[in-house]
C-alpha positions in Angstrom: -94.5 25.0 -38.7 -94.0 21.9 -40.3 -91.5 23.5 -42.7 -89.4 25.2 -40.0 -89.2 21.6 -39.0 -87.7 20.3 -41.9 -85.0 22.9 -42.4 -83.7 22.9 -39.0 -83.1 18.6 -39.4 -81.4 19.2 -42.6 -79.2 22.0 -41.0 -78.4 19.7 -38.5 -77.4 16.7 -40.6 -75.3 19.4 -42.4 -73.6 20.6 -39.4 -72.3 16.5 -38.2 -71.2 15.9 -42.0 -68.8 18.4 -42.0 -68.0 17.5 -38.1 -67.4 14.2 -39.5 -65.1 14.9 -42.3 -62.0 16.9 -39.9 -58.7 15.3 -39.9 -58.1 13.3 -36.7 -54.7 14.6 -35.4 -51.8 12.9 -35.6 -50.3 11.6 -31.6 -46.6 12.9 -31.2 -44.4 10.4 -31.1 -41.5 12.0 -29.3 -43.2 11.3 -25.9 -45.2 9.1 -24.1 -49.0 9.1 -23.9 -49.3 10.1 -20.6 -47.5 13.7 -21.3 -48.6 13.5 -25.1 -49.1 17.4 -25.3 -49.1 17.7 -28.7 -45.9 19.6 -28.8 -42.7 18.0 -29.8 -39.9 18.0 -27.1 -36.3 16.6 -27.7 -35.9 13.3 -25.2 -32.3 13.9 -23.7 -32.2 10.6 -22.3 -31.0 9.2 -25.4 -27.9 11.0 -25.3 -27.1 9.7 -21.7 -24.7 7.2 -22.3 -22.5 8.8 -24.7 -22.9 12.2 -22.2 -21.5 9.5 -19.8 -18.8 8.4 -21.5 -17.5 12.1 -22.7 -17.5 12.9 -19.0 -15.7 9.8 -17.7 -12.7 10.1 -20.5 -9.4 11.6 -19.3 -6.6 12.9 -22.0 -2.8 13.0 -21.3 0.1 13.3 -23.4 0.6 9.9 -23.1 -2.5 7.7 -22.6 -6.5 8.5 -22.7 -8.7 6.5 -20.6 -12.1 5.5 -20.9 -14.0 4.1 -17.3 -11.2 2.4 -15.7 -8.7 1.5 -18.7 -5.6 3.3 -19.4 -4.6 3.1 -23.4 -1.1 3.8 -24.2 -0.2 4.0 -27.9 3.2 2.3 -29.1 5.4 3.6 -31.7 4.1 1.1 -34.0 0.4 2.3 -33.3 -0.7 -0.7 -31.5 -2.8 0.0 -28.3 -1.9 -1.1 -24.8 -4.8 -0.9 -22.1 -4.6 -1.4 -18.5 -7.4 -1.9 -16.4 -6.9 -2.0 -13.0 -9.0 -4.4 -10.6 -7.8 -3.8 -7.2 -4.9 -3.8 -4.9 -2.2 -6.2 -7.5 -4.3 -7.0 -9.4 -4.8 -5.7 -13.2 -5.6 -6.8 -16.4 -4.0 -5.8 -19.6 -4.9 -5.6 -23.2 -2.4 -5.3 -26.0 -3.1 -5.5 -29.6 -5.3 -8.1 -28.8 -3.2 -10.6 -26.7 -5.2 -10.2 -23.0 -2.3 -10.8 -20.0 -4.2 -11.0 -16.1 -1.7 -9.9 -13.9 -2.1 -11.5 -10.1 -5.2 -12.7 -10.2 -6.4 -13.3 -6.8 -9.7 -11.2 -6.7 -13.0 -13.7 -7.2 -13.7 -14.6 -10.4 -16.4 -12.7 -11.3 -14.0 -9.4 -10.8 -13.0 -10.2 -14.8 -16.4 -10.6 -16.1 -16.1 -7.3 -18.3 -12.8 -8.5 -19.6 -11.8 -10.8 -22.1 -10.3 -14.4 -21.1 -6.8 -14.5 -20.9 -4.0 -15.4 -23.2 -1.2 -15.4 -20.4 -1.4 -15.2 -16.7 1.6 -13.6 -14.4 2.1 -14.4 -11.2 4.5 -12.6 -8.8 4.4 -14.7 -5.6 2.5 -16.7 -3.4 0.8 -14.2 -0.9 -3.0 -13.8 -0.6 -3.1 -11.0 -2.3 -1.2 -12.2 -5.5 -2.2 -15.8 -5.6 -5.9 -17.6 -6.0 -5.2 -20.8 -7.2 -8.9 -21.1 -7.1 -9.4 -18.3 -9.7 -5.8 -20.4 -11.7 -8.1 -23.1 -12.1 -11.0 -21.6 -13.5 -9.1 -19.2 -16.1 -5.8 -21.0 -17.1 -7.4 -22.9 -19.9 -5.3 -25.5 -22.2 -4.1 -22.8 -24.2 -3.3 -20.3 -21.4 0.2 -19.5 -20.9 0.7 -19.0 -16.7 4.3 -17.6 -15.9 4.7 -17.9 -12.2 7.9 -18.2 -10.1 9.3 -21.7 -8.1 7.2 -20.8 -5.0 3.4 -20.7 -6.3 4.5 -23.5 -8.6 5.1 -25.7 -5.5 1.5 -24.6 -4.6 -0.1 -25.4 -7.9 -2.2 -28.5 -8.5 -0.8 -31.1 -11.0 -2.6 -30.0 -13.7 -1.5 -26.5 -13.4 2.2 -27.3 -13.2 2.1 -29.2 -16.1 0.7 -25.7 -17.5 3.0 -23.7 -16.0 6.4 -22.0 -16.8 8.5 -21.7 -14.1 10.9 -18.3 -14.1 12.9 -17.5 -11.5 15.0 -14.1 -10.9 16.4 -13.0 -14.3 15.1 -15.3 -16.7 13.6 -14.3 -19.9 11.0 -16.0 -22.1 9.0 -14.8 -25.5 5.6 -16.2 -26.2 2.9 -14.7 -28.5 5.5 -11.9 -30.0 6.7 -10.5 -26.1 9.9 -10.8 -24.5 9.1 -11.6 -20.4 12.0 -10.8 -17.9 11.8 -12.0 -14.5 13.2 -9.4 -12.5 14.3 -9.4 -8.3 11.2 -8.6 -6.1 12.7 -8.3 -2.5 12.8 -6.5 1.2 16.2 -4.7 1.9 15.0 -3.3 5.7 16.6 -5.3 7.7 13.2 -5.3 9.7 11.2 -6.7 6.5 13.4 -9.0 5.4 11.1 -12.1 6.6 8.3 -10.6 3.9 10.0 -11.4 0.1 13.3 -12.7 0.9 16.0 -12.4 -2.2 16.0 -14.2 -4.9 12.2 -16.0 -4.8 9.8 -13.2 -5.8 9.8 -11.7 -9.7 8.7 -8.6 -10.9 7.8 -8.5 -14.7 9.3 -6.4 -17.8 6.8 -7.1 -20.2 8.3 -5.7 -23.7 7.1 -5.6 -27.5 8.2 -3.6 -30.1 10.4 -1.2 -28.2 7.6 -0.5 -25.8 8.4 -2.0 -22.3 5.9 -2.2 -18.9 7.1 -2.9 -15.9 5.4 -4.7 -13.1 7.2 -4.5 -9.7 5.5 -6.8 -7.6 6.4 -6.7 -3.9 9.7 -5.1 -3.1 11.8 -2.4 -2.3 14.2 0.0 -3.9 16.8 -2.5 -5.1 19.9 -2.0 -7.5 17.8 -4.7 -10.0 14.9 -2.0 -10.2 17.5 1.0 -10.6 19.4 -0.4 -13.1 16.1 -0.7 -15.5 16.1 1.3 -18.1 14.0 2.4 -21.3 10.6 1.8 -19.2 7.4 3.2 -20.7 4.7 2.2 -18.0 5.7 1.3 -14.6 3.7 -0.3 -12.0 5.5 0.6 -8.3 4.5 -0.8 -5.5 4.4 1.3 -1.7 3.1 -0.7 1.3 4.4 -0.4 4.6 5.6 -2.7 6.3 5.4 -5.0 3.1 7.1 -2.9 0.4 8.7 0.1 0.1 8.3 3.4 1.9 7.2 6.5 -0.4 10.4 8.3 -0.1 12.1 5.2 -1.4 9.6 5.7 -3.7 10.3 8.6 -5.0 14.1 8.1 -4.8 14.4 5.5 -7.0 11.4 6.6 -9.5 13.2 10.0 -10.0 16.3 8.2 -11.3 15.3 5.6 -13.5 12.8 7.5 -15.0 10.0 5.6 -16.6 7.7 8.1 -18.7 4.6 7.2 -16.6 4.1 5.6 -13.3 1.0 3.8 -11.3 1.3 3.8 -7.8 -0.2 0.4 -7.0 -0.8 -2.0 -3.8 -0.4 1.0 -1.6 -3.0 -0.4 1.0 -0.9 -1.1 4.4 -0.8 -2.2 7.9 -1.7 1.4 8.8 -4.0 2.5 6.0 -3.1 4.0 2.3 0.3 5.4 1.8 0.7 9.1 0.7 0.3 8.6 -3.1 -0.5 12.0 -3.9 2.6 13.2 -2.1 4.5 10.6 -4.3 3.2 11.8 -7.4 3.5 15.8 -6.3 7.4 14.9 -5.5 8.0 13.0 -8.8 6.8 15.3 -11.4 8.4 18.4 -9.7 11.3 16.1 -9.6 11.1 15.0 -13.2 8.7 17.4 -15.1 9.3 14.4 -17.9 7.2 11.6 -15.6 3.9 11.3 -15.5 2.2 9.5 -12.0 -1.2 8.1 -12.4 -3.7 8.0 -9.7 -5.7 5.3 -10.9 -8.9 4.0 -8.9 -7.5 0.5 -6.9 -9.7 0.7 -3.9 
């Protein structure tokens, strides 16, 4: 009995020795403990930004975008973004020189966006002019272009920033060539709005490759006689600006290779941008209209 004894301890401190010696298996890694299964899955969530990014790029002849900023390519390869903010307002990128256009939303609208090398402003309305914002971006070595109107409405220290331009002028600063041209009402019932000869619109040129920034206006012989225009900004506000046929009159004719339909927020709502564009290109099979994301 005692025997039986003794060979059933020793087959039992057999039995946890080789118990003891099994590998402990290793935890997989590729998931968390909690749904640790022990069979390797492929975590898809690390792709989700750049599964984001392929789905919010756009492709065209001329441009691509990425989010909300429009990249041209010049024909000295240099790249020229745009980035609209909202209503006039816009902020452009080219070869590294950073130009905010009307900068009237809150300040915090440019926090994704580099601080600028030159401001443009078009007029004094609301919706063009913050001279709060002015102060906070328009650094010592800003350059602000305005027109005689906001720089009556400047603070001291701003004027003695500003350059003044009125209707035809031309400047270069930082390797671009600046034109002031006429931003005005021609309907005898708007006339009161941007009266002739104190609003600009801006031709923005380097290297051949020329942008045009309309401003508030209409369809005047100053914007029909343009000519060579890569990337135009057209305004179409009623009762402010122009009326889309206008619109489309003038666009057909002077022919820039791609247009934005911008500040098209009115009185009465939005203005029939997608009409504009479908009337243009079958128009002009050479323009491109952009319906870019303002509001």
């Amino acid at each position: 009995m005692k025997f039986t004894f003794v060979l059933f301890l020793l087959w039992i401190t057999a039995f946890l020795a080789s118990c003891s010696n099994e590998p402990t298996p290793t935890p997989d890694i590729s998931v968390t403990p909690e749904t640790n299964t022990g069979v390797s899955v492929q975590d898809d969530s690390l792709n989700d930004n750049t599964t984001w990014m392929e789905n919010n790029q756009e492709t065209s002849e001329n441009y691509y975008t990425v989010w909300n900023s429009y990249t041209f390519t010049t024909d000295s390869g240099e790249e020229v973004s745009f980035s609209p903010i909202t209503h006039a307002t816009m902020v452009m990128e080219w070869a590294g020189t950073v130009i905010y256009v009307d900068p009237a939303e809150p300040v915090e609208s440019y926090a994704d966006f580099k601080s600028p090398n030159v401001v443009l402003v078009t007029h004094e309305h609301g919706d063009h002019f913050n001279l709060e914002v002015l102060e906070a971006i328009v650094t010592e070595n800003v350059e602000l272009i305005v027109n005689d109107a906001v720089y009556q409405k400047l603070s001291p220290d701003l004027q003695d920033k500003a350059i003044v331009m009125a209707n035809g002028d031309m400047d270069e600063l930082l390797g671009f060539e600046i034109t002031a041209i006429p931003a005005y009402n021609i309907r005898e019932e708007a006339l009161n709005y941007h009266p002739k000869g104190r609003d600009n619109g801006y031709v923005v040129e380097k290297d051949g490759f020329r942008t045009y920034i309309s401003g508030d206006t209409e369809d005047t012989p100053e914007m029909r006689a343009l000519t060579d225009i890569d990337v135009a900004f057209v305004s179409m506000n009623l009762p402010y600006t122009m009326p889309i046929d206008s619109a489309i009159s003038w666009v057909s004719e002077f022919a820039p290779k791609t247009i934005f339909p911008y500040h098209f927020r009115g009185q009465d709502g939005m203005s029939d941008v997608e009409r504009f564009q479908t009337e243009v290109e079958a128009n002009n099979t050479n323009i491109e209209v952009v319906l870019a994301p303002w509001y």
